[in-house]
C-alpha positions as CSV (number, residue, x, y, z in Angstrom):
1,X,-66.9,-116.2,-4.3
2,X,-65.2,-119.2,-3.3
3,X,-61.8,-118.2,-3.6
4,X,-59.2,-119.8,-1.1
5,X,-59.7,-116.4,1.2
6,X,-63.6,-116.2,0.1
7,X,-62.6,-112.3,0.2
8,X,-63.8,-110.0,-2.5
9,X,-64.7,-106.2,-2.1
10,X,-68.1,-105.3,-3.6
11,X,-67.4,-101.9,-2.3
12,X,-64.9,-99.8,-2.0
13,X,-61.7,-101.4,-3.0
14,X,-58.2,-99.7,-2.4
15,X,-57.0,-97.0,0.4
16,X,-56.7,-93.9,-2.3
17,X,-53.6,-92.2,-1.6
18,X,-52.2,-93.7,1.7
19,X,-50.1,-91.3,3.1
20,X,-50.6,-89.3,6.7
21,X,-53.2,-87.0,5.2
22,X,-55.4,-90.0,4.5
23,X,-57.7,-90.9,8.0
24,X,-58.5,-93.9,6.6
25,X,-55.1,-95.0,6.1
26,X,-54.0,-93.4,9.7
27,X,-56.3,-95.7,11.2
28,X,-55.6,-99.1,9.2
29,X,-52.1,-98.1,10.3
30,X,-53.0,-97.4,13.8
31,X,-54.5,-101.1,13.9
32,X,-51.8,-102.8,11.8
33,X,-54.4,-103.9,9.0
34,X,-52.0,-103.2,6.2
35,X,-49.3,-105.0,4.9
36,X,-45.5,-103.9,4.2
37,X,-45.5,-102.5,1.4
38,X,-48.2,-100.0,2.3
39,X,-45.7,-98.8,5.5
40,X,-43.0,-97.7,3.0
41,X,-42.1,-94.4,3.0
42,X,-41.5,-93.8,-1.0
43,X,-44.5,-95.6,-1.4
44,X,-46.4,-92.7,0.8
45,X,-44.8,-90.4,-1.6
46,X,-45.8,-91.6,-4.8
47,X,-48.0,-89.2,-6.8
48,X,-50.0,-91.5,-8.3
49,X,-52.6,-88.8,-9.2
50,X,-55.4,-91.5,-8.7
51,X,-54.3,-93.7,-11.2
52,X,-51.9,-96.7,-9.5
53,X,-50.1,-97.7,-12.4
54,X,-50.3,-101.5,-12.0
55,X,-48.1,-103.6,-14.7
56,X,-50.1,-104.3,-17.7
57,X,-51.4,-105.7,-20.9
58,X,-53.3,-104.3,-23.5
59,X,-55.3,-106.4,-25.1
60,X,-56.9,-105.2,-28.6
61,X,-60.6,-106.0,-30.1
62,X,-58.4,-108.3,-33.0
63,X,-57.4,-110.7,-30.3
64,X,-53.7,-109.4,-29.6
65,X,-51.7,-107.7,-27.3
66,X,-51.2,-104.2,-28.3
67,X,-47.3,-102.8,-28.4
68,X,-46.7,-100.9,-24.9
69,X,-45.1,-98.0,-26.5
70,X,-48.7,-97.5,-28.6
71,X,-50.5,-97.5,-25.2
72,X,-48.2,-95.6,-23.1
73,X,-48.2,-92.6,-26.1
74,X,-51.9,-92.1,-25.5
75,X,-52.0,-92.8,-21.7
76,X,-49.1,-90.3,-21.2
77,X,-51.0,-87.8,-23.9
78,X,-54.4,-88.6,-21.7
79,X,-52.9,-87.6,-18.4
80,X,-51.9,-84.4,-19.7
81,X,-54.6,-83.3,-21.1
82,X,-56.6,-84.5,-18.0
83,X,-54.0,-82.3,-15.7
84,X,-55.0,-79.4,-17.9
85,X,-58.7,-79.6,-17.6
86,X,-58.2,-79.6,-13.5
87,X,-56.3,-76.3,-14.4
88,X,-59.7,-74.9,-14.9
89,X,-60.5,-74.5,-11.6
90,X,-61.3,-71.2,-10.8
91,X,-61.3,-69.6,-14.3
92,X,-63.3,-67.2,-15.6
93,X,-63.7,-68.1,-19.0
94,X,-63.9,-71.6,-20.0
95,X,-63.2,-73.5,-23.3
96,X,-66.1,-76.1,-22.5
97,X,-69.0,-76.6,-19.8
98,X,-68.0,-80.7,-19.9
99,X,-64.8,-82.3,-18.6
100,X,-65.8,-84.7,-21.6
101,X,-66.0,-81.5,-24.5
102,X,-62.7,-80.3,-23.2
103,X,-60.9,-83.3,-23.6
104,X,-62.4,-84.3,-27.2
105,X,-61.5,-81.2,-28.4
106,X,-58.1,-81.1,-27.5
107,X,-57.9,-84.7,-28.7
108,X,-59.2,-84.0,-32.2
109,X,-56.2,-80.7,-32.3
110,X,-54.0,-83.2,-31.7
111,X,-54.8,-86.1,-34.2
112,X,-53.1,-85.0,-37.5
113,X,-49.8,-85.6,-35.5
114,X,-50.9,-88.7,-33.6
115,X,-48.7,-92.0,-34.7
116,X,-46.7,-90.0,-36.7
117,X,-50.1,-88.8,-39.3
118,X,-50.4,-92.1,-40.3
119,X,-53.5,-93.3,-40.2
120,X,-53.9,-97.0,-38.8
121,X,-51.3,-95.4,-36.5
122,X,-53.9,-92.5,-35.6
123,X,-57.1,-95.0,-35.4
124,X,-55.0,-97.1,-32.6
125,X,-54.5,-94.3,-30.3
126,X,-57.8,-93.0,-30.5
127,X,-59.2,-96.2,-29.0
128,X,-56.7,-96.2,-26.7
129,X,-57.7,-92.8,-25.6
130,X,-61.7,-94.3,-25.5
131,X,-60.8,-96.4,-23.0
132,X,-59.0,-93.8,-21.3
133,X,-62.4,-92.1,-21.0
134,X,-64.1,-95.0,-20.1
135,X,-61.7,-95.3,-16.9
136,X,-62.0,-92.1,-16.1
137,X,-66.0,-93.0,-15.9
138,X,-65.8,-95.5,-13.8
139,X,-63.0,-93.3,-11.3
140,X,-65.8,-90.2,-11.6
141,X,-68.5,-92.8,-10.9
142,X,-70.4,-91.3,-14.1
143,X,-72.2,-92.4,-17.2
144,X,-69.8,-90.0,-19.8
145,X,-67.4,-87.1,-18.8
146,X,-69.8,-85.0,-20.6
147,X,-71.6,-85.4,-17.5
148,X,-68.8,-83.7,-15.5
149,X,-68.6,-80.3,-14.8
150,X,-65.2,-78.6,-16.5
151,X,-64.7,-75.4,-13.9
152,X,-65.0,-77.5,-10.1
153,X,-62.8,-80.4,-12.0
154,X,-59.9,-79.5,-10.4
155,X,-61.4,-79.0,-7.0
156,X,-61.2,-82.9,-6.3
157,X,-57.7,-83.2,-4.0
158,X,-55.6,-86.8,-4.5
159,X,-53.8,-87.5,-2.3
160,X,-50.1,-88.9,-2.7
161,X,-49.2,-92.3,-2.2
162,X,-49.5,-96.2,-4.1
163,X,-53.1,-96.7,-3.7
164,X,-53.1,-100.3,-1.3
165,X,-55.5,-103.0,-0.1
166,X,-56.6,-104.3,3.5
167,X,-55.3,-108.2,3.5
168,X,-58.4,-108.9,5.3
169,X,-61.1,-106.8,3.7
170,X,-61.6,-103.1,3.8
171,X,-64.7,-104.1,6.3
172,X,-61.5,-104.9,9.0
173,X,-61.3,-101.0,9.8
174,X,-65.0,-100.8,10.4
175,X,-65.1,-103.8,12.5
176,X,-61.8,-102.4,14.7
177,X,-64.0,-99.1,15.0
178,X,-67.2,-101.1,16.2
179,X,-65.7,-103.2,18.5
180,X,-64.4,-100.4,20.7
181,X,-68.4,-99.5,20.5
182,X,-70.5,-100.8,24.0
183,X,-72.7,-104.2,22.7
184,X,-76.2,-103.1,21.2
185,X,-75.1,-99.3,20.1
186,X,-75.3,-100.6,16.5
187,X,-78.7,-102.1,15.4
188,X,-78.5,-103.2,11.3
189,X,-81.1,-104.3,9.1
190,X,-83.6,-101.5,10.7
191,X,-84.2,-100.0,7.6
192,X,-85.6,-96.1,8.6
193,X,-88.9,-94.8,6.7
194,X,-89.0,-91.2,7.8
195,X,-87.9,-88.9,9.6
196,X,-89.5,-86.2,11.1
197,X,-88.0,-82.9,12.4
198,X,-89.0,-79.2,13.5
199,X,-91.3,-81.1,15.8
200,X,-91.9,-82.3,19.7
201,X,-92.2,-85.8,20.8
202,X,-92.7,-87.6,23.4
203,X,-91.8,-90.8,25.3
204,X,-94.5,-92.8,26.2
205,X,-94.8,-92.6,30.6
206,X,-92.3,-89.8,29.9
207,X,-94.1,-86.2,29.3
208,X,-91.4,-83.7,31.0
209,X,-88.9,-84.0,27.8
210,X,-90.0,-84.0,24.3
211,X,-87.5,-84.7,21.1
212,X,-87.7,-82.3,17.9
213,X,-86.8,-85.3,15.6
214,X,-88.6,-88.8,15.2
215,X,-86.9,-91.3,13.2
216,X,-89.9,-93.8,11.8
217,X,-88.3,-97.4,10.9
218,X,-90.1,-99.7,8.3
219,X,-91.2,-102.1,10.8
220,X,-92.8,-99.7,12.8
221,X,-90.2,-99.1,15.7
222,X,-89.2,-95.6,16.3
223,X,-86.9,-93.4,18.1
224,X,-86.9,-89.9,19.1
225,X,-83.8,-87.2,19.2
226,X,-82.2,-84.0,19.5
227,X,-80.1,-84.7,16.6
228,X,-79.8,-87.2,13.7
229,X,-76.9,-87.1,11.4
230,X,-78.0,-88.0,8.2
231,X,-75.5,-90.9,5.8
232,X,-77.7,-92.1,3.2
233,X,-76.0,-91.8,-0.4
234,X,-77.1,-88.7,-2.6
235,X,-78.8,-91.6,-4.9
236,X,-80.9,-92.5,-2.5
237,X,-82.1,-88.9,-1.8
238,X,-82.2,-88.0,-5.0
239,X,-84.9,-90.6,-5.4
240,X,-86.7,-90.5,-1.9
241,X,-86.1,-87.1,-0.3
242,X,-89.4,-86.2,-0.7
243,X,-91.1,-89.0,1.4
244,X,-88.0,-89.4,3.5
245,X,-88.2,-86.2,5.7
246,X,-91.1,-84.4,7.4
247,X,-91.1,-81.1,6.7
248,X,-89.2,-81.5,3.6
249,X,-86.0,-80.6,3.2
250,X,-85.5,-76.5,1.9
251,X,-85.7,-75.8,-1.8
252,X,-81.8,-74.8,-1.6
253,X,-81.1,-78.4,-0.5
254,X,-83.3,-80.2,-2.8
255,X,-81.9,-78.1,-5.4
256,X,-78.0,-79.1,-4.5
257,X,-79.5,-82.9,-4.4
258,X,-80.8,-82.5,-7.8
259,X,-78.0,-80.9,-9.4
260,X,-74.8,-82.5,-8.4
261,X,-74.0,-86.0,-10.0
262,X,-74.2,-89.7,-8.8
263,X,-73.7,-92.5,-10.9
264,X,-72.7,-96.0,-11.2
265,X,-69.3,-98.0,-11.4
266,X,-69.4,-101.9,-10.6
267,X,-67.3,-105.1,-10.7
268,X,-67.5,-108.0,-12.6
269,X,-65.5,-110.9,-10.9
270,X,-64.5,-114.1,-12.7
271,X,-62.9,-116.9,-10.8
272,X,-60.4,-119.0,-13.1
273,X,-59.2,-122.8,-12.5
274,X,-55.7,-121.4,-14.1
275,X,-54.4,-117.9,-15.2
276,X,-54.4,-117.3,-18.5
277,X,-52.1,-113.7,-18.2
278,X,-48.5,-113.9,-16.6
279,X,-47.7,-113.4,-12.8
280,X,-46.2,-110.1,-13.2
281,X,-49.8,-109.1,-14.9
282,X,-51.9,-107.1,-12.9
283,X,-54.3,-105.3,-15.2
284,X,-55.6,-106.6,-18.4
285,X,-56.6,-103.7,-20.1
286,X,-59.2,-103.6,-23.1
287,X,-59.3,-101.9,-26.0
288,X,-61.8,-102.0,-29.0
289,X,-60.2,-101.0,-31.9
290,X,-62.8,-99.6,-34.2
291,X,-63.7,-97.0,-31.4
292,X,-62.5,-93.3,-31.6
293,X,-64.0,-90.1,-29.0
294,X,-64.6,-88.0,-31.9
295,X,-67.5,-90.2,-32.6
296,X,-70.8,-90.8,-30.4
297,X,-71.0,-93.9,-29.0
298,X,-73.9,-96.5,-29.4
299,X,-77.0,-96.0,-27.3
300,X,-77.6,-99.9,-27.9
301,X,-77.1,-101.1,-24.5
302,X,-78.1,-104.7,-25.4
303,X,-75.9,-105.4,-28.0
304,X,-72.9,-103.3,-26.8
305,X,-72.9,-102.9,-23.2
306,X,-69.6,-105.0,-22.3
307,X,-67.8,-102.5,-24.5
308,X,-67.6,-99.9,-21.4
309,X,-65.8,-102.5,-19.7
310,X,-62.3,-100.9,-19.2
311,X,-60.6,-103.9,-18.6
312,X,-60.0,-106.4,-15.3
313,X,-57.5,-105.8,-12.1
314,X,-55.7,-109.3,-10.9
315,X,-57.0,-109.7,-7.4
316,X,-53.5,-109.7,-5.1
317,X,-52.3,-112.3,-4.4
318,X,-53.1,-115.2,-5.6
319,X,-51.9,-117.2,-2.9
320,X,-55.2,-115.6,-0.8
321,X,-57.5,-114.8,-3.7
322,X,-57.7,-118.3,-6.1
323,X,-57.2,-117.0,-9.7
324,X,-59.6,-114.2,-9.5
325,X,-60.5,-111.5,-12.3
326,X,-62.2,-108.0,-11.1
327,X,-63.7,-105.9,-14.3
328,X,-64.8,-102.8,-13.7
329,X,-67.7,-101.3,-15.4
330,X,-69.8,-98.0,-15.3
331,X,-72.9,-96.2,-16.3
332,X,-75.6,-97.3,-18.4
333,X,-74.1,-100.4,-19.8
334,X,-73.4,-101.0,-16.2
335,X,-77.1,-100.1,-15.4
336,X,-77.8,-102.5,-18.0
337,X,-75.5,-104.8,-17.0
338,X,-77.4,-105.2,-13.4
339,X,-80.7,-106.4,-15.2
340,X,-79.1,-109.3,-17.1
341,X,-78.3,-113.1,-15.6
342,X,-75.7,-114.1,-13.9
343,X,-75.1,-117.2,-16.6
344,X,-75.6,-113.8,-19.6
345,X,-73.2,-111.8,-17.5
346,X,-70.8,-115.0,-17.5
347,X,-71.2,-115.7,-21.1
348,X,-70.7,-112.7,-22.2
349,X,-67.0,-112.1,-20.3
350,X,-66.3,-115.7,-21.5
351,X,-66.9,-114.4,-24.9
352,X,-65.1,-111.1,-24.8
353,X,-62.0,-112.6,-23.0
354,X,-62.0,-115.6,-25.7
355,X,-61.7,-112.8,-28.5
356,X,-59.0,-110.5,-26.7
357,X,-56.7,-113.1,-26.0
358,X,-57.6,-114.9,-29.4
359,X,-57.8,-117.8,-28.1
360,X,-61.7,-119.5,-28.9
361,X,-60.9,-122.1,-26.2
362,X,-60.5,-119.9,-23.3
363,X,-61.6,-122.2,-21.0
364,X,-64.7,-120.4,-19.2
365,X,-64.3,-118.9,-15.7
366,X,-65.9,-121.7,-12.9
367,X,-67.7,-118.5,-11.3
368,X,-68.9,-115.1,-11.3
369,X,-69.9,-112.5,-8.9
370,X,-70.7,-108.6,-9.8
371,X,-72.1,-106.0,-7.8
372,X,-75.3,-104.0,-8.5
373,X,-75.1,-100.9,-6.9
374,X,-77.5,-99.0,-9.1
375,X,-80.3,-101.1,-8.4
376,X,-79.8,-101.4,-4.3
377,X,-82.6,-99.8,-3.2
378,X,-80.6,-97.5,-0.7
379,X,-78.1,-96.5,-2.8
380,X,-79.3,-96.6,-6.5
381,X,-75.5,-95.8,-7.6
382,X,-71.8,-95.4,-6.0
383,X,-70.7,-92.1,-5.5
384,X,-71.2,-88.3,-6.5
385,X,-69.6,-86.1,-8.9
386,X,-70.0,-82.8,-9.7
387,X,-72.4,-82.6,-12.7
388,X,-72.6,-80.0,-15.6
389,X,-74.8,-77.6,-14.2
390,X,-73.2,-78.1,-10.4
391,X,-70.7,-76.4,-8.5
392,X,-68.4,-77.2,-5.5
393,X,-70.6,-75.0,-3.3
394,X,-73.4,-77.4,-4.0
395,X,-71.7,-79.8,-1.9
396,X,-71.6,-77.4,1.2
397,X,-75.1,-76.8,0.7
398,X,-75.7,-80.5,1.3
399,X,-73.8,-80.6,3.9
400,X,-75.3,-77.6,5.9
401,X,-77.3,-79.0,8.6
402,X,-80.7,-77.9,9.5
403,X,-82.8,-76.2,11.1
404,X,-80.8,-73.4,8.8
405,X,-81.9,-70.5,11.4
406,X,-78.9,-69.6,13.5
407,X,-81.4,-68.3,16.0
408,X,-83.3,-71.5,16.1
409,X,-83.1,-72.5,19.9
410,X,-83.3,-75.9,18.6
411,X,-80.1,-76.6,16.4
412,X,-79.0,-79.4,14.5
413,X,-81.9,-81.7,14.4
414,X,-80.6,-83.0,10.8
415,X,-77.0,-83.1,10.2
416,X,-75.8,-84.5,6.5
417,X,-72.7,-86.6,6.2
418,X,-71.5,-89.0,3.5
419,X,-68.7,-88.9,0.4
420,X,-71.4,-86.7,-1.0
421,X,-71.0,-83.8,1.4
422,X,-66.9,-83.5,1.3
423,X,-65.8,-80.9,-0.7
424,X,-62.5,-82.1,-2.1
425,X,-62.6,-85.7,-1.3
426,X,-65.9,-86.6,-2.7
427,X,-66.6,-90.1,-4.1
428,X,-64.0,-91.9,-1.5
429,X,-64.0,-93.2,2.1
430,X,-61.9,-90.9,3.3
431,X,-63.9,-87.8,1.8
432,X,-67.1,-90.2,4.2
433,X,-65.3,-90.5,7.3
434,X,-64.1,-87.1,7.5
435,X,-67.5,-85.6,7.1
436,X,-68.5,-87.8,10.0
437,X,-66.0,-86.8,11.8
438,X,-66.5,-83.2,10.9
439,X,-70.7,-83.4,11.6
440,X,-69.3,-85.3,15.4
441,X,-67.5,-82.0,16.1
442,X,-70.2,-79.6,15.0
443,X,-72.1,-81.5,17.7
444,X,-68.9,-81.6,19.8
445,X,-68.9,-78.1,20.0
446,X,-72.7,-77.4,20.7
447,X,-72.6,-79.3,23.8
448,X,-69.5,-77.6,25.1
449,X,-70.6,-74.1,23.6
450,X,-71.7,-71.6,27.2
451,X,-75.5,-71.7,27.9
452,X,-76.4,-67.9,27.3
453,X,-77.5,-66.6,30.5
């Protein structure tokens, strides 16, 4: 985008929860990549519960800002009901197999006293509650909380703290890390085909060592190994396990692959010549009016798939970032979104944005980026979530390397890492660098363990 830093995430986009039990934020710290406000000690003690609570406007479908106390109501009466569905964890009997049935539920108990009984009163806050669902799609990475397992809900661990940016791109933490690696270690673009394990290779002009694992690269190179550990996003094994390693993988894997949930959250970015929100504004939130989640919503994706959008962040600050919108968007209607134009994609926001604010001449944004997560071939979504159907222990069954035979006098040829394999920090980069860090150890370990003999 050219912005006056040119910096926009397509990734991931703050530090969640940075306090001292956040790696992530340890090291940023450790390399002074953050800014002041991140250092402050009440802000590392915020309880944020995964929701930074930015100042805002709520703008309605009728074109007009919609009264705070309104909004606050239903986002106070969401966050409730969401703390009581992560009270299920562990229960024995549950009131719904859906994080999504629970919550509907309890919001259609509650409507006669909503607004007081009265009914344009009532209507309000049920949209406001949809939206409410909607961001809790895109922070699930997931197409409906329907989707969402009710019982393991509560499993997920936030951290405290204000969630916070890296001033010069979260890529300046991976960048420290490589740097400290010797040149060459690193080789990108080499996009891997297979990999085989359980098996014995050799080096060419070198017969008196051979390797149980060969990783097969797209362009023909290979490389041979005692141990591989293993990164790739569940939405990529979900689609390619199959081809991608020789033997397959065990049915208990492929199962725990199948099961547990990955879906898609993306950003829409508009660049603006001029603001059109006030300076203190840091999320425009969006709300259509007519909606309610007592009713289903509309499967047409072509005609209604901007409606998911939850609403834009203000990229901070300014002074860095030009005038810069980030919308955030997920699951099919972000799916959708992917297949369309950049000048539909821009056209549409233009025309959404000219009816919130109610103003028809809106001047357009001068550009627009997004990101497509869903259909990059090696990722084919964001991040997991534990689906109806799933359980928490699927997630250890992910990560379990293999060969699974304890006896096996070759260990570890396939260890599994990733957001995807953390128990309680799934769908973050903290939850992915511990389980690298945790997979480095098991290998630690091996190589220090006493040779039997």
């Amino acid at each position: 985008l050219p912005a006056a830093s040119g910096l926009v995430e397509m990734g991931a986009h703050w530090i969640h929860g940075p306090s001292p039990g956040n790696p992530v934020f340890r090291l940023a710290t450790h390399y002074g990549l953050l800014g002041p406000e991140a250092a402050l000690e009440e802000n590392q003690q915020a309880e944020a519960g995964g929701h930074p609570p930015l100042p805002s406007v709520t703008y309605g479908s009728s074109g007009r800002a919609l009264s705070l106390r309104v909004v606050s109501e239903a986002h106070d009466l969401f966050d409730s009901l969401l703390a009581s569905a992560r009270a299920f964890h562990g229960a024995e009997e549950l009131p719904a197999p859906s994080v999504g049935q629970y919550l509907r539920t309890e919001i259609a108990r509650r409507v006669p006293t909503l607004g007081g009984g009265e009914e344009d009163a009532q209507r309000l806050r049920l949209a406001v509650l949809t939206t409410c669902l909607k961001l809790e799609c895109c922070i699930s990475g997931t197409h409906s909380m329907d989707l969402v397992a009710l019982e393991p809900f509560g499993e997920y661990v936030s951290l405290p703290g204000l969630d916070c940016t890296f001033p010069g791109g979260y890529s300046s933490l991976p960048d420290r890390l490589l740097s400290a690696l010797p040149e060459g270690t690193v080789l990108l673009n080499k996009a891997v085909r297979t990999i085989r394990w359980r098996g014995s290779y050799r080096e060419e002009g070198n017969e008196a060592r051979d390797f149980p694992v060969q990783v097969e690269c797209e362009d023909g190179d290979a490389f041979l190994a005692d141990h591989v550990i293993i990164t790739v996003p569940l939405g990529f094994l979900k689609e390619r396990h199959q081809d991608f390693f020789q033997p397959p993988l065990p049915k208990r894997k492929v199962e725990a692959i199948r099961r547990l949930g990955f879906g898609t959250n993306n950003k829409i970015f508009l660049e603006f010549e001029q603001p059109f929100w006030e300076p203190q504004q840091q999320l425009l939130e969006v709300v259509w009016e007519d909606e309610s989640p007592l009713e289903e919503p509309s499967t047409d994706l072509e005609t209604n798939w901007f409606k998911k959008l939850i609403g834009f962040v203000v990229l901070q600050p300014p002074a860095q970032h030009g005038h810069v919108l980030c919308g955030f968007i997920a699951g099919k209607e972000s799916e959708y979104m992917e297949t369309l134009s950049d000048a539909e994609v821009l056209g549409t926001m233009t025309g959404v944005l000219r009816m919130l604010t109610g103003n028809p001449h809106l001047p357009a944004p001068r550009s627009m980026l997004r990101s497509r997560w869903h259909s990059a071939p090696y990722t084919q979504g964001s991040y997991s979530y534990v689906a109806v159907g799933s359980s928490g222990d699927d997630i250890d069954v992910l990560a379990q390397p293999l060969p699974e035979d304890p006896e096996d006098p070759r260990p570890l040829q396939l260890l599994f890492a990733g957001e995807a394999t953390h128990r309680t920090f799934y769908s973050t980069t903290h939850g992915a660098l511990l389980s690298g860090w945790r997979e480095a150890e098991r290998l630690n370990q091996l190589f220090e363990a006493p040779t039997p003999g």
